[in-house]
PDB file of N, CA, C and O in Angstrom:
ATOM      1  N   UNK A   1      16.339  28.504  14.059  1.00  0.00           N
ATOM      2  CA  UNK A   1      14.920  28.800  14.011  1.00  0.00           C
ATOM      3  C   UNK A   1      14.600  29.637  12.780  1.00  0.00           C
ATOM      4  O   UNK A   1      15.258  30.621  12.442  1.00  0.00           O
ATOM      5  N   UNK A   2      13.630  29.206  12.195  1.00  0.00           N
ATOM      6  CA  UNK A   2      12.814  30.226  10.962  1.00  0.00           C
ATOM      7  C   UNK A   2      12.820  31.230  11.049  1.00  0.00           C
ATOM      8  O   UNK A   2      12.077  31.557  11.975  1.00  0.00           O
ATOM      9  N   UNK A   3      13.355  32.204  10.495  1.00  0.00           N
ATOM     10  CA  UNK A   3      12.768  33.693  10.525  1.00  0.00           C
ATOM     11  C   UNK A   3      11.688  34.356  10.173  1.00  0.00           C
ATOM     12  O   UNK A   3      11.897  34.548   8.975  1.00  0.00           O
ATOM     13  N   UNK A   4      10.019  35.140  10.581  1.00  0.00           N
ATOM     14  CA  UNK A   4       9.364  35.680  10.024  1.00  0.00           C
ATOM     15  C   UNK A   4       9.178  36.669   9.891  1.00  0.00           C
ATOM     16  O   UNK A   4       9.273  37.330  10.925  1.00  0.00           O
ATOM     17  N   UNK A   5       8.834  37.380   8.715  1.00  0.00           N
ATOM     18  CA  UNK A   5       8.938  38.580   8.153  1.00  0.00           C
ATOM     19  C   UNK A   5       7.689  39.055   7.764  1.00  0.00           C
ATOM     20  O   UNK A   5       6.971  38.092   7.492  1.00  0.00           O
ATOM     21  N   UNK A   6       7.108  40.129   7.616  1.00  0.00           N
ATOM     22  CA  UNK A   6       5.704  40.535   7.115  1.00  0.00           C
ATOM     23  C   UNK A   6       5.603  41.596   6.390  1.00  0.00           C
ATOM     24  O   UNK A   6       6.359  42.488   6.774  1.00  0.00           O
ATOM     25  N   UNK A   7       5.164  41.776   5.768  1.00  0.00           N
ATOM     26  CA  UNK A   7       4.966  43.231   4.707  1.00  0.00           C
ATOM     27  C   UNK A   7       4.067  44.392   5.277  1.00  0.00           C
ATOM     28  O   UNK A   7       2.986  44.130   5.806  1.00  0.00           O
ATOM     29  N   UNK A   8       4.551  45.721   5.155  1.00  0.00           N
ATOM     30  CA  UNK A   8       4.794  46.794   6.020  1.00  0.00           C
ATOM     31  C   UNK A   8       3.475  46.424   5.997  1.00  0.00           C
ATOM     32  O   UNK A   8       3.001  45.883   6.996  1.00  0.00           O
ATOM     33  N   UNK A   9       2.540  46.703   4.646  1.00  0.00           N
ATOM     34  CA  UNK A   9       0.972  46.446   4.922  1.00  0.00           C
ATOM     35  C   UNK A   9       0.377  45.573   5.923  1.00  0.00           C
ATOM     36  O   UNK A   9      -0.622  46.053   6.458  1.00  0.00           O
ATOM     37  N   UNK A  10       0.671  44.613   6.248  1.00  0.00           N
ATOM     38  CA  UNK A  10      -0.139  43.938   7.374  1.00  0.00           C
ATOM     39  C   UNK A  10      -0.176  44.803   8.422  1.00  0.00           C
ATOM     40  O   UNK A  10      -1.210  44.617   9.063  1.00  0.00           O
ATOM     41  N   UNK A  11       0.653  45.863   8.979  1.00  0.00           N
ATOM     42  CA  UNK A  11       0.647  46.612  10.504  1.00  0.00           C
ATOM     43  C   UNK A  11      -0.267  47.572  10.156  1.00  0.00           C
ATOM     44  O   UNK A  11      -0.357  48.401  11.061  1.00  0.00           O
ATOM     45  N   UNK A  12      -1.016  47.821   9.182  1.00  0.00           N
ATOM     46  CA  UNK A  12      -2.612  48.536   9.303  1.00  0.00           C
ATOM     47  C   UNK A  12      -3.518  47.396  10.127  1.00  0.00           C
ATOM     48  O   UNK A  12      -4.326  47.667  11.015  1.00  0.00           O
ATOM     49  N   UNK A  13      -3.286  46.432   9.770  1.00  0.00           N
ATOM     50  CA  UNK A  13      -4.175  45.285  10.812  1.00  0.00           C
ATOM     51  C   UNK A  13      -3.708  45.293  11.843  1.00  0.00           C
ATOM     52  O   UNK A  13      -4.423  45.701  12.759  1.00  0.00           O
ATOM     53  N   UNK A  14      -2.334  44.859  12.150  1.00  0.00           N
ATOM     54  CA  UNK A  14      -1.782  44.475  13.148  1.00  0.00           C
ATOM     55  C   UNK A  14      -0.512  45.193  13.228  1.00  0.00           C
ATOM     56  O   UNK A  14       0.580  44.916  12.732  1.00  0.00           O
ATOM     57  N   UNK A  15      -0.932  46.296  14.048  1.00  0.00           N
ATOM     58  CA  UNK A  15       0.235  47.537  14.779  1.00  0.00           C
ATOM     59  C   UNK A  15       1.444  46.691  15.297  1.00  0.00           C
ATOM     60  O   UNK A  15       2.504  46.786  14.677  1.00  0.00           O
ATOM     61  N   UNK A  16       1.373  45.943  16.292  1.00  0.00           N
ATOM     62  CA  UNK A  16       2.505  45.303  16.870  1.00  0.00           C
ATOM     63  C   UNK A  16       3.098  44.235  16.051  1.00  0.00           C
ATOM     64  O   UNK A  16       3.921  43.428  16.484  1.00  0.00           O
ATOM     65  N   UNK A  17       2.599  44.268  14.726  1.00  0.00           N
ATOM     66  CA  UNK A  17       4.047  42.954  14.000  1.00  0.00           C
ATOM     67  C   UNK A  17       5.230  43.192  14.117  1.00  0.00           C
ATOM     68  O   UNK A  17       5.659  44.307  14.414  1.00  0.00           O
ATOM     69  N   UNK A  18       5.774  42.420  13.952  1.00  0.00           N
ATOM     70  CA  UNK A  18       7.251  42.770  13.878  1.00  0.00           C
ATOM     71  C   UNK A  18       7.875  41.562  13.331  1.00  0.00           C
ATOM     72  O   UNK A  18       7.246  40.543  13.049  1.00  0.00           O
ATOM     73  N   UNK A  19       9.508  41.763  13.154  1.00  0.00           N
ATOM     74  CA  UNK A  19      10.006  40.426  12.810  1.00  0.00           C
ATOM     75  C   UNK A  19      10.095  39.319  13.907  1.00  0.00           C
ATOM     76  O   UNK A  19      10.049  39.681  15.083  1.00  0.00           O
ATOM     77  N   UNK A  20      10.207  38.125  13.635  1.00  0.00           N
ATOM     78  CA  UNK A  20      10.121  37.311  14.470  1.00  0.00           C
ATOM     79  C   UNK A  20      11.027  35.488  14.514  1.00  0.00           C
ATOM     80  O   UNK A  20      10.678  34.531  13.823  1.00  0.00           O
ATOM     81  N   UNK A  21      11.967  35.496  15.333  1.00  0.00           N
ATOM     82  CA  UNK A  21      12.102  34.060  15.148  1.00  0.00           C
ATOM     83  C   UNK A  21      11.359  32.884  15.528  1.00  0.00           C
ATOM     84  O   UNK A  21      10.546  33.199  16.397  1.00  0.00           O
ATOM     85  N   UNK A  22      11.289  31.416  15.181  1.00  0.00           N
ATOM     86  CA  UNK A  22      10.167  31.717  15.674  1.00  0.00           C
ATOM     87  C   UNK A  22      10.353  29.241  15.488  1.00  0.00           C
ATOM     88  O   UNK A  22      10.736  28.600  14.508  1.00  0.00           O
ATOM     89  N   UNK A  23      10.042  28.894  16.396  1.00  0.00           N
ATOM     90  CA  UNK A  23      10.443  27.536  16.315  1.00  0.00           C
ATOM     91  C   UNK A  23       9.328  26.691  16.075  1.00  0.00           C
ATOM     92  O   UNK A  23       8.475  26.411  16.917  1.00  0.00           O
ATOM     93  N   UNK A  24       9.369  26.203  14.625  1.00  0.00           N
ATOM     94  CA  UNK A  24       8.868  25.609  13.708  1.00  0.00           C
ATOM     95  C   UNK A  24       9.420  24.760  12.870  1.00  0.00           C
ATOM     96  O   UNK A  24      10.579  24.960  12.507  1.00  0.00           O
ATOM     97  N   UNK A  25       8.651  23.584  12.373  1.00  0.00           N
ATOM     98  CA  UNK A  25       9.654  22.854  11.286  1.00  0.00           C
ATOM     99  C   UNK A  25       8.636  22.647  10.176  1.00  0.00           C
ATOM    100  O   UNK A  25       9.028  22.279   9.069  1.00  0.00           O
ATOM    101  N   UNK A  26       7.345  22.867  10.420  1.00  0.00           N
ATOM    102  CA  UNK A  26       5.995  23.223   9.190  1.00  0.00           C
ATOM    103  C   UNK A  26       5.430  24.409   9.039  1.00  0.00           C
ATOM    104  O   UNK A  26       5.173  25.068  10.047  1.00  0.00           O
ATOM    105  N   UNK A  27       5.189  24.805   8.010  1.00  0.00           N
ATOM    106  CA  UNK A  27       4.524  26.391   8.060  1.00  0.00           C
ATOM    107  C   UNK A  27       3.057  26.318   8.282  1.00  0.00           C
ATOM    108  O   UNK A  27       2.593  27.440   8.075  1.00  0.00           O
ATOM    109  N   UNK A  28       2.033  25.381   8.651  1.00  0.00           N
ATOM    110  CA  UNK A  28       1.407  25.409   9.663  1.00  0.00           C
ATOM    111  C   UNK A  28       1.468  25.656  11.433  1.00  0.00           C
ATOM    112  O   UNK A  28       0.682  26.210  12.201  1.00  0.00           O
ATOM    113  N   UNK A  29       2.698  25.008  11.630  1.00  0.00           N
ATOM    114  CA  UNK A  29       3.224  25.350  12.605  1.00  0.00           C
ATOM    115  C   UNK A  29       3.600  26.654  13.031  1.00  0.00           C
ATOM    116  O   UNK A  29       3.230  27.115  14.110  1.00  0.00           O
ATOM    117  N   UNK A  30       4.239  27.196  12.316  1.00  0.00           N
ATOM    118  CA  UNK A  30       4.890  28.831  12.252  1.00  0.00           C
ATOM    119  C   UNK A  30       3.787  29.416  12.540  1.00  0.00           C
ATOM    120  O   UNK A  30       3.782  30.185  13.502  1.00  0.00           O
ATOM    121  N   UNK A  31       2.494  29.181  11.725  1.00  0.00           N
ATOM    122  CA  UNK A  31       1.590  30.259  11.502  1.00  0.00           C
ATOM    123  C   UNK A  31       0.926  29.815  12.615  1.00  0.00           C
ATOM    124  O   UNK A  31       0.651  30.767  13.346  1.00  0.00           O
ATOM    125  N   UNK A  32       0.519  28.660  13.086  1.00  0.00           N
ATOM    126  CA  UNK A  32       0.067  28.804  14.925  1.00  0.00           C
ATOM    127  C   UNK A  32       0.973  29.291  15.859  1.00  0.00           C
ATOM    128  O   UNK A  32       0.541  29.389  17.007  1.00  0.00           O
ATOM    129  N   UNK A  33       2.026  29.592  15.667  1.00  0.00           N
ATOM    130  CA  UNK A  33       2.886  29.971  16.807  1.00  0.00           C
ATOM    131  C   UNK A  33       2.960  31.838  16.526  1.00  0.00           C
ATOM    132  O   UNK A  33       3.222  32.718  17.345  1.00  0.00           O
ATOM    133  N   UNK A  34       2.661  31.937  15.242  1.00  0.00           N
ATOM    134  CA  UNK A  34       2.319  33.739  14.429  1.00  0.00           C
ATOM    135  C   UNK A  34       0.861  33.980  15.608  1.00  0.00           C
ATOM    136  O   UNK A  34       0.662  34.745  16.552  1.00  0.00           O
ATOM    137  N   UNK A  35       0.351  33.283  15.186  1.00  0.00           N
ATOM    138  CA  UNK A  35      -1.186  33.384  15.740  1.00  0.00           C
ATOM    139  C   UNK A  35      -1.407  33.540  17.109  1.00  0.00           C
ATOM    140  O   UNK A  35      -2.448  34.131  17.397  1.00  0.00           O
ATOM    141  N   UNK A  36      -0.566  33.095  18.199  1.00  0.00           N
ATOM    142  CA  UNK A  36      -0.436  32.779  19.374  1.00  0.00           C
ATOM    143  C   UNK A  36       0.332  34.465  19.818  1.00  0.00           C
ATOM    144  O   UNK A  36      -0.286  34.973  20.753  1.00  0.00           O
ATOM    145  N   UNK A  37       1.304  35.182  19.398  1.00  0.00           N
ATOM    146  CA  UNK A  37       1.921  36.153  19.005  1.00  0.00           C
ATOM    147  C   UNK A  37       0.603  37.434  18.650  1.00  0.00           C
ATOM    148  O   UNK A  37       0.276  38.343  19.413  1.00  0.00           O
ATOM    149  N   UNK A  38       0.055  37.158  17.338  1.00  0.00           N
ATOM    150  CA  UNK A  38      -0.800  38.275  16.898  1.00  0.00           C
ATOM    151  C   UNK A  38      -2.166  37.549  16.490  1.00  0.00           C
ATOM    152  O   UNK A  38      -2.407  37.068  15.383  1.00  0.00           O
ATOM    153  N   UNK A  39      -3.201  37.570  17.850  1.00  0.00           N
ATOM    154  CA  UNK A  39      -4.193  37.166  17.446  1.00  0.00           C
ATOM    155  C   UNK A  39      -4.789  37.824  15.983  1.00  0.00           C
ATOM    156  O   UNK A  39      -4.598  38.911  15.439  1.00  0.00           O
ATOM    157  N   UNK A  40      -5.720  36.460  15.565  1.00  0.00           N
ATOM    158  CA  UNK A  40      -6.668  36.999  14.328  1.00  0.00           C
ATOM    159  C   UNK A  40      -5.600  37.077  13.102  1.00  0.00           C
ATOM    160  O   UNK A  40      -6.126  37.004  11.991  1.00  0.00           O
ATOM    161  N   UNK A  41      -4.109  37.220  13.127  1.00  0.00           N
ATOM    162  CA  UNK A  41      -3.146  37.003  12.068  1.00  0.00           C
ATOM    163  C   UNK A  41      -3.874  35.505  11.393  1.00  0.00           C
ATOM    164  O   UNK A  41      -4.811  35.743  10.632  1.00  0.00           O
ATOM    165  N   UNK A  42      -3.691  34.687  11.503  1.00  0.00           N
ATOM    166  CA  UNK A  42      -3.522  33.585  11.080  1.00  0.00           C
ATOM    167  C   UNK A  42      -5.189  33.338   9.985  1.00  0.00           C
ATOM    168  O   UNK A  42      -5.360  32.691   8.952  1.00  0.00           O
ATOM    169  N   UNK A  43      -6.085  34.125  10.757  1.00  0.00           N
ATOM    170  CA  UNK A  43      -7.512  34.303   9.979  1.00  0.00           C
ATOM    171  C   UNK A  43      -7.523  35.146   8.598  1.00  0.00           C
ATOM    172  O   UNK A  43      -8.178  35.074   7.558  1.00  0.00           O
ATOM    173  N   UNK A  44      -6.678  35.827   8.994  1.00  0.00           N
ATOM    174  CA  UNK A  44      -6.367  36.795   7.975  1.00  0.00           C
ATOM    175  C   UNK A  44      -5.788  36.231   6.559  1.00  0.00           C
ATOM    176  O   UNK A  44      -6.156  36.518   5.420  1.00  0.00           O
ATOM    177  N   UNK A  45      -4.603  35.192   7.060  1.00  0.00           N
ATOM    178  CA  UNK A  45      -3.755  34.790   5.833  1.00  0.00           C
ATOM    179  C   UNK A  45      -4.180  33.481   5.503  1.00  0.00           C
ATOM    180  O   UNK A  45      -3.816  32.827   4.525  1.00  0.00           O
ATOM    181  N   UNK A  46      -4.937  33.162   6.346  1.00  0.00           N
ATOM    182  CA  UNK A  46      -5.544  31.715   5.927  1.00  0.00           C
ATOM    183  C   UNK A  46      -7.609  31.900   5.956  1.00  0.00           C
ATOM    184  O   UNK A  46      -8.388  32.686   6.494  1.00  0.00           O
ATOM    185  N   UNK A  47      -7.740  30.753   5.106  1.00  0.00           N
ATOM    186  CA  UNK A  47      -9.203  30.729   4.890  1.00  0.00           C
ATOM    187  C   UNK A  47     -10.082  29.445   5.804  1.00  0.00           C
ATOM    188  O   UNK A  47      -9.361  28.659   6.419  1.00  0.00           O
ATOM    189  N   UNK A  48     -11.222  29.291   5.868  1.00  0.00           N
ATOM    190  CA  UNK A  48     -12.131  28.542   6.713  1.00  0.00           C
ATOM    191  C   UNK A  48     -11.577  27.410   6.150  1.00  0.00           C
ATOM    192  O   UNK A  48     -11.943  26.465   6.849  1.00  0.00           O
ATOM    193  N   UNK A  49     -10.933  27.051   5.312  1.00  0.00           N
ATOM    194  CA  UNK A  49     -10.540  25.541   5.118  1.00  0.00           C
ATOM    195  C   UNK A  49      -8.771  25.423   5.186  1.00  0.00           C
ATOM    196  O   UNK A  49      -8.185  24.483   4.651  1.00  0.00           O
ATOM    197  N   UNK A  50      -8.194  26.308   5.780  1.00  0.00           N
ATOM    198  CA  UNK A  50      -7.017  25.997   6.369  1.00  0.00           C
ATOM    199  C   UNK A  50      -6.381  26.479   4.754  1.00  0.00           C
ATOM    200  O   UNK A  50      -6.294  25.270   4.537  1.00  0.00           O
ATOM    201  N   UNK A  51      -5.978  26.981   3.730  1.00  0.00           N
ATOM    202  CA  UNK A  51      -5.462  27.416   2.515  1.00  0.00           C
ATOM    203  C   UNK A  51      -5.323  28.686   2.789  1.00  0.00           C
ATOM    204  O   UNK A  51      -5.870  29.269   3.725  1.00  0.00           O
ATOM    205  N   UNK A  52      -4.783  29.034   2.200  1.00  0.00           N
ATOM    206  CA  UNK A  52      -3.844  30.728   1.600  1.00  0.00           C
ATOM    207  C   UNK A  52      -4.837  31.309   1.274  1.00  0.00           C
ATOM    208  O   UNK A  52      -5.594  30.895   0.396  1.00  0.00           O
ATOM    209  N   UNK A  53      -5.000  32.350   1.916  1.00  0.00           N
ATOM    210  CA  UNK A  53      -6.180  33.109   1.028  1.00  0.00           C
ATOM    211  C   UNK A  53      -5.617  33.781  -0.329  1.00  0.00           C
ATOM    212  O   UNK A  53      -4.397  33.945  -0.360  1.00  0.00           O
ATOM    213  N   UNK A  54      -6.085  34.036  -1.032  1.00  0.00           N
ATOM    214  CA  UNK A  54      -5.769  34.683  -2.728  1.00  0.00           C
ATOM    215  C   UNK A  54      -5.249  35.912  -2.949  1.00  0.00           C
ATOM    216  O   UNK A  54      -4.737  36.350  -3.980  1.00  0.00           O
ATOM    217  N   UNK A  55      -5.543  36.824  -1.123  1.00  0.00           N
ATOM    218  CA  UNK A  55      -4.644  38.279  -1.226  1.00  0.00           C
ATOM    219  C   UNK A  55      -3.343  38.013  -0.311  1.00  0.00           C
ATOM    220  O   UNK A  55      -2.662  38.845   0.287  1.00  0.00           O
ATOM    221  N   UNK A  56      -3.214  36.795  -0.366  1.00  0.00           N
ATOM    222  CA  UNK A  56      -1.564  36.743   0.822  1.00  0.00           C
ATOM    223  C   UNK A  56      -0.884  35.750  -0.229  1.00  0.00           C
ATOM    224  O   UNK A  56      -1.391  35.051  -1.106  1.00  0.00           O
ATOM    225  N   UNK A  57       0.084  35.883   0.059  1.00  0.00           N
ATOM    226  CA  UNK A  57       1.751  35.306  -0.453  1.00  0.00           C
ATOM    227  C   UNK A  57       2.584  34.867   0.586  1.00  0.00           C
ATOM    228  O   UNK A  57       2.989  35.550   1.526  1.00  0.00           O
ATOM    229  N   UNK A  58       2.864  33.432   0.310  1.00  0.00           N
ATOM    230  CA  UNK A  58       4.178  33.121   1.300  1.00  0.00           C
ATOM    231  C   UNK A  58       5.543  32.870   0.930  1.00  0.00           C
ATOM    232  O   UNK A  58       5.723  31.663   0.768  1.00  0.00           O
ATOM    233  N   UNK A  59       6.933  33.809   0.667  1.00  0.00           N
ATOM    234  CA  UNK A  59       7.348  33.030   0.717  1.00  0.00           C
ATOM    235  C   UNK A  59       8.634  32.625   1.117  1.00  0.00           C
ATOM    236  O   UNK A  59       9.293  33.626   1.398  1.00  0.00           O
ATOM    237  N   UNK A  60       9.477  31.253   1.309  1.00  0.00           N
ATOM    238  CA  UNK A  60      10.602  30.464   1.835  1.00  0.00           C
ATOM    239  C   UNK A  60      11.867  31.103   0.720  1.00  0.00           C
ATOM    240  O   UNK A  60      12.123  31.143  -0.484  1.00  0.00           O
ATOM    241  N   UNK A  61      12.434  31.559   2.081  1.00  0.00           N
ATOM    242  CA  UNK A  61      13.684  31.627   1.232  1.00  0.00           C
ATOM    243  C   UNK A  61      13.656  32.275  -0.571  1.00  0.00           C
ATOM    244  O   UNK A  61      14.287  31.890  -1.555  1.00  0.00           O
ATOM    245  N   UNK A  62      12.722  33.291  -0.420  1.00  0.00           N
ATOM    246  CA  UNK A  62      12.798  34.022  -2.152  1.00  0.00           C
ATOM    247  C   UNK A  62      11.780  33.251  -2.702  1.00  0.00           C
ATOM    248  O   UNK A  62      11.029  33.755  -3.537  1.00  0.00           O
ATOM    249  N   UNK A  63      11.685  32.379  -2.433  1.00  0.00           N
ATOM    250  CA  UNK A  63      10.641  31.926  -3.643  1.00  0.00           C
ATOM    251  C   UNK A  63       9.322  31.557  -2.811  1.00  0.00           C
ATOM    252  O   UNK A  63       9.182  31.588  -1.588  1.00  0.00           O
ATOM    253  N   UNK A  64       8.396  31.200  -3.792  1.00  0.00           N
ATOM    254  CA  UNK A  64       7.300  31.531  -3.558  1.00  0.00           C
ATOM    255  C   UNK A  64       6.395  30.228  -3.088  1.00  0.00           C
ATOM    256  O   UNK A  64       6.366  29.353  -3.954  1.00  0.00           O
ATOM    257  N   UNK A  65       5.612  29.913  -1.821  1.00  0.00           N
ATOM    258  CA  UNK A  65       5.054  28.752  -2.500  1.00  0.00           C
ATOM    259  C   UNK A  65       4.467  27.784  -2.963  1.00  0.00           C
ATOM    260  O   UNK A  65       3.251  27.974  -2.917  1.00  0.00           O
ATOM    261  N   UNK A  66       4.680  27.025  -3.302  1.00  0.00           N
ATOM    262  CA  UNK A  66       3.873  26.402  -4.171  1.00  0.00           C
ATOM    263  C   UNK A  66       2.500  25.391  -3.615  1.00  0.00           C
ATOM    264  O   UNK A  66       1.807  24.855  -4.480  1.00  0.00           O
ATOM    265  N   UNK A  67       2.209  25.204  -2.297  1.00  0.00           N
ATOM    266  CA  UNK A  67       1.299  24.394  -1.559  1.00  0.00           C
ATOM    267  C   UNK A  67       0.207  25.766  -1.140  1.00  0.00           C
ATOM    268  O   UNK A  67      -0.073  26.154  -0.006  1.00  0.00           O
ATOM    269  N   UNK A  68      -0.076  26.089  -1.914  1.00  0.00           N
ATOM    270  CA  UNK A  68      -1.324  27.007  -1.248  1.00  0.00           C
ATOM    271  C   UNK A  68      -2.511  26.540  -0.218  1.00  0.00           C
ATOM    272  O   UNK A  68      -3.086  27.195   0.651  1.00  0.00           O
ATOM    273  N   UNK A  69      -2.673  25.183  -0.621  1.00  0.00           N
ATOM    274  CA  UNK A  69      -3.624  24.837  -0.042  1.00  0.00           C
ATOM    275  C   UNK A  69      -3.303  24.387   1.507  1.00  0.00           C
ATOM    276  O   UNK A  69      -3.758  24.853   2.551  1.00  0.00           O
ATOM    277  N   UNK A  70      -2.384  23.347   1.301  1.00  0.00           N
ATOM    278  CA  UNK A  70      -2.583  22.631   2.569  1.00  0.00           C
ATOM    279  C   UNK A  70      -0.293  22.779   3.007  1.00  0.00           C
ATOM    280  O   UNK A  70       0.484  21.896   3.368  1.00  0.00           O
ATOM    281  N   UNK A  71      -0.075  24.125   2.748  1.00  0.00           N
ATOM    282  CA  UNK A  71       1.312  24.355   3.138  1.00  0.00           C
ATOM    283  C   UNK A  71       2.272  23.604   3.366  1.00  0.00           C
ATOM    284  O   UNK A  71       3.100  23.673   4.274  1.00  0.00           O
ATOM    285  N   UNK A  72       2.162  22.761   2.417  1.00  0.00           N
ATOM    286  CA  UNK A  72       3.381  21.303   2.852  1.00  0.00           C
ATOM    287  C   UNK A  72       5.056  21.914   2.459  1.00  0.00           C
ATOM    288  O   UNK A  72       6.076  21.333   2.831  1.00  0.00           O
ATOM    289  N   UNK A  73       5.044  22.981   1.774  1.00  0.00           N
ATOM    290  CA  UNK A  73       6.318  23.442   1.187  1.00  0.00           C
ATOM    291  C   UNK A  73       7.211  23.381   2.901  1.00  0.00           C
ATOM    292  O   UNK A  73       6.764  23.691   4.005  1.00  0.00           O
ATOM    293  N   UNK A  74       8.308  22.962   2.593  1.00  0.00           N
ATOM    294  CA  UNK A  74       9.533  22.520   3.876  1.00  0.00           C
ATOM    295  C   UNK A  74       9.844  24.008   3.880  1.00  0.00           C
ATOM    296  O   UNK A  74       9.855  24.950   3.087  1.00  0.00           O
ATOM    297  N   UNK A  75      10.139  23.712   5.403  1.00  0.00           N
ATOM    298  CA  UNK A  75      10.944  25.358   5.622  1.00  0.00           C
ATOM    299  C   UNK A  75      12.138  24.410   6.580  1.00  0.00           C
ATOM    300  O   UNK A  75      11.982  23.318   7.127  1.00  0.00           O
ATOM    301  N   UNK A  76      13.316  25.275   6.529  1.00  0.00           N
ATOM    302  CA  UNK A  76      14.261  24.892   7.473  1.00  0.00           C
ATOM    303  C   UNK A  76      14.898  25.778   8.500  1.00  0.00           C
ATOM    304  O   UNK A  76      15.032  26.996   8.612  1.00  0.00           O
ATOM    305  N   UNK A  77      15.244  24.720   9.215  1.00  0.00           N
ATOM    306  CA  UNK A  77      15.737  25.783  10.326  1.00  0.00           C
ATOM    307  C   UNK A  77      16.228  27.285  10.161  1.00  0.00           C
ATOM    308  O   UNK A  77      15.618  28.243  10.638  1.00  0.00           O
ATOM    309  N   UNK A  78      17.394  27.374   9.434  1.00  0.00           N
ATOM    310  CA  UNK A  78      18.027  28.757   8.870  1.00  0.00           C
ATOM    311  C   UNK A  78      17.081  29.692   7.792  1.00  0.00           C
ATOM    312  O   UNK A  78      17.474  30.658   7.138  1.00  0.00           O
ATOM    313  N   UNK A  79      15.786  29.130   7.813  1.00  0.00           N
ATOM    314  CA  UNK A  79      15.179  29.839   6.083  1.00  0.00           C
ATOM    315  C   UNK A  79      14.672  31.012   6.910  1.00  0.00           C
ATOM    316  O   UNK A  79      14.797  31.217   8.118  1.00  0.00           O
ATOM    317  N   UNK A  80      13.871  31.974   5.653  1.00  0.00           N
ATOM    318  CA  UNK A  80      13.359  33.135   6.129  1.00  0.00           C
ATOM    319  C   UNK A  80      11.985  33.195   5.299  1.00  0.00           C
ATOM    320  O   UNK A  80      12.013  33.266   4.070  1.00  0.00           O
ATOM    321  N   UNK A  81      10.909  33.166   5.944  1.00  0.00           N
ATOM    322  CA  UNK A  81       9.766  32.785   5.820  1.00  0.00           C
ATOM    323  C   UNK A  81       8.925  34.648   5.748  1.00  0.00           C
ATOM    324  O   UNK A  81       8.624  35.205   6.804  1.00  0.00           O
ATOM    325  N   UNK A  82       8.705  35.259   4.521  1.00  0.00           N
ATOM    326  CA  UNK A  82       8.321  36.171   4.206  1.00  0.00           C
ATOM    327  C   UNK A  82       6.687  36.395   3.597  1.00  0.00           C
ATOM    328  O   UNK A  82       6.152  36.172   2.511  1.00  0.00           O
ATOM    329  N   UNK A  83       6.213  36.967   4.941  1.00  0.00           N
ATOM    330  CA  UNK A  83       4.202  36.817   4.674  1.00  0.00           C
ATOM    331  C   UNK A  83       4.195  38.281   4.142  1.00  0.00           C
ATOM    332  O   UNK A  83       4.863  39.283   4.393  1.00  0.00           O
ATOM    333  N   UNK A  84       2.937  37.926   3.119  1.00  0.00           N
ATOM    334  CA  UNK A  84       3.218  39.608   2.502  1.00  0.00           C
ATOM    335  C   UNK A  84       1.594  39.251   2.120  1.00  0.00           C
ATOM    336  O   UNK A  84       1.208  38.101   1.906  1.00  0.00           O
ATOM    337  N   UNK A  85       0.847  40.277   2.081  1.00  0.00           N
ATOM    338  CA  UNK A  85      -0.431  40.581   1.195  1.00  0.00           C
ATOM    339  C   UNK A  85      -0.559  41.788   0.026  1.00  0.00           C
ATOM    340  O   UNK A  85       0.003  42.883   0.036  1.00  0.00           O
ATOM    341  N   UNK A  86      -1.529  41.208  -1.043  1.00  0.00           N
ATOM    342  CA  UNK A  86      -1.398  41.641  -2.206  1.00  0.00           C
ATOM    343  C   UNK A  86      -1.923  43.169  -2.245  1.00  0.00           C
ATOM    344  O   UNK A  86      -2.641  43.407  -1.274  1.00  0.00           O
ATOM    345  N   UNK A  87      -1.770  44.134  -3.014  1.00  0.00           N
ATOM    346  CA  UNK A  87      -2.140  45.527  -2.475  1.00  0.00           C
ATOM    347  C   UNK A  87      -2.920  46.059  -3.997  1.00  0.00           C
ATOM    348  O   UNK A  87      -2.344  46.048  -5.085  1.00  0.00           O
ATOM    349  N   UNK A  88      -4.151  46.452  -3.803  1.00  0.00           N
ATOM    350  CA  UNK A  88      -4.454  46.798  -5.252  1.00  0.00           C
ATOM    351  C   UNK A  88      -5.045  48.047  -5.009  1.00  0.00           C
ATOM    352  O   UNK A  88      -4.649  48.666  -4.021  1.00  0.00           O
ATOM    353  N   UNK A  89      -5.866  48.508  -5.678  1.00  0.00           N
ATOM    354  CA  UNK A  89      -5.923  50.349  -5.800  1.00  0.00           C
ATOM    355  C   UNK A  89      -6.257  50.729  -7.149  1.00  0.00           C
ATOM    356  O   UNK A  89      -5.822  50.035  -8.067  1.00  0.00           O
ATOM    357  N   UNK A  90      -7.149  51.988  -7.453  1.00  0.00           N
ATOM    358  CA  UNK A  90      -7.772  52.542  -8.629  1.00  0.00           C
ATOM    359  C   UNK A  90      -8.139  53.734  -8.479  1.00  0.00           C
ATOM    360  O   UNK A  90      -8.687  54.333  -9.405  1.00  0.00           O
TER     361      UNK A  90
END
């Protein structure tokens, strides 16, 4: 099963994240089964047309990726699927 991971920043939204395994074979999938777990997550990292929003990052196994829109990037059973949002400040 996938592993998910989240960046410390998301638990200002959502106190109870944590890591998670989590049985998926699309990262649409993952992120309804995230969602089911931590309501309103999934609103957060995704936009009204189902895409990445522009302050979140996903990514498989180290790298980063590349389907923003419609998440087709493969995840596999053993990968580790790392959600992180962007942090800015002045």
């Amino acid at each position: 099963m996938p592993t998910v991971r989240f960046t410390y920043a998301l638990k200002r939204f959502f106190p109870t994240l944590r890591e998670m395994e989590i049985q998926a074979a699309t990262l649409p999938e993952l992120l309804d089964e995230v969602e089911a777990a931590f309501p309103g997550l999934k609103n957060y990292v995704l936009d009204e047309r189902g895409s990445l929003r522009k302050h979140v990052n996903i990514f498989v196994n180290g790298s980063l990726i590349a389907d923003r829109e419609k998440l087709s990037d493969p995840i596999g059973e053993d990968c580790e699927v790392f959600i992180m949002q962007a942090l800015s400040g002045g």
